[in-house]
N, C-alpha and C positions, 0 to 999 in steps of 0.2 A: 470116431472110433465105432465100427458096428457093432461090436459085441457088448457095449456099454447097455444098451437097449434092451437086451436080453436078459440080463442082469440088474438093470435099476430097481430098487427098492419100490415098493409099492406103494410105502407111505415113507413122510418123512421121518431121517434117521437122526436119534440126536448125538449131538458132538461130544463125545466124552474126554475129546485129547487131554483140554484144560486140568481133569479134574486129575488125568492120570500122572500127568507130567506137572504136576500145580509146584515142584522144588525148583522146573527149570526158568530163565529170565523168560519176559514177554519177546525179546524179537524171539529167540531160540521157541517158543509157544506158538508166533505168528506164521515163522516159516511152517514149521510142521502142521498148523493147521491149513496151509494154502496147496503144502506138499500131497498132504493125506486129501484131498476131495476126492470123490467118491468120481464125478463127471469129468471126463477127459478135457473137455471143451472150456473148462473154467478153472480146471488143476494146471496152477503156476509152472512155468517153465524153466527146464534145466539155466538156462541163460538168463532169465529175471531172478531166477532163486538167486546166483551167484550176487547179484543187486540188491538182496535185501538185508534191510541195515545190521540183521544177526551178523553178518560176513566184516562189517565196518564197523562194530562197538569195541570196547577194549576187552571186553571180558570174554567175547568171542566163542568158539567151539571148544575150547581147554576148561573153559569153567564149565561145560555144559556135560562133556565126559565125567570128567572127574566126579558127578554128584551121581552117574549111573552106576556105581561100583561096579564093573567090567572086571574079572580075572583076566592077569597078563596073557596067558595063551587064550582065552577067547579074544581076547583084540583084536592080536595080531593076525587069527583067523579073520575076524571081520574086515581087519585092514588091505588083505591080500586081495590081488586082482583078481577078477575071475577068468 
């Protein structure tokens, strides 16, 4: 990614996802921490995210909504294709 370089931080940036998101489970914590890197070259891939155990646990993406309090019409706005 070229433009990554022009933009990388100068020094290192700390991780605040954990502390932001601390109600949701760990995989749901691990994917978004792998999702949100900063470096293109080491941010997890559409097709290995689908692989990570968040996708395989039982408690899944529906326990991980449910604790964002979302309004029914902003969902369905988030839900829609672009």
């Amino acid at each position: 990614m070229p433009w990554y370089n022009n933009f990388k931080p100068h020094r290192p940036l700390k991780r605040r996802v954990k502390d932001f998101f601390k109600h949701f489970d760990r995989h749901a914590l691990d994917l978004l921490e792998k999702m949100l890197t900063l470096d293109p070259s080491q941010r997890i891939s559409a097709k290995d995210a689908l692989d990570e155990e968040y996708f395989w646990t039982s408690r899944a993406m529906s326990a991980t909504v449910n604790t964002m309090r979302i309004r029914a019409p902003r969902w369905r706005r988030l839900c829609r294709r672009p």
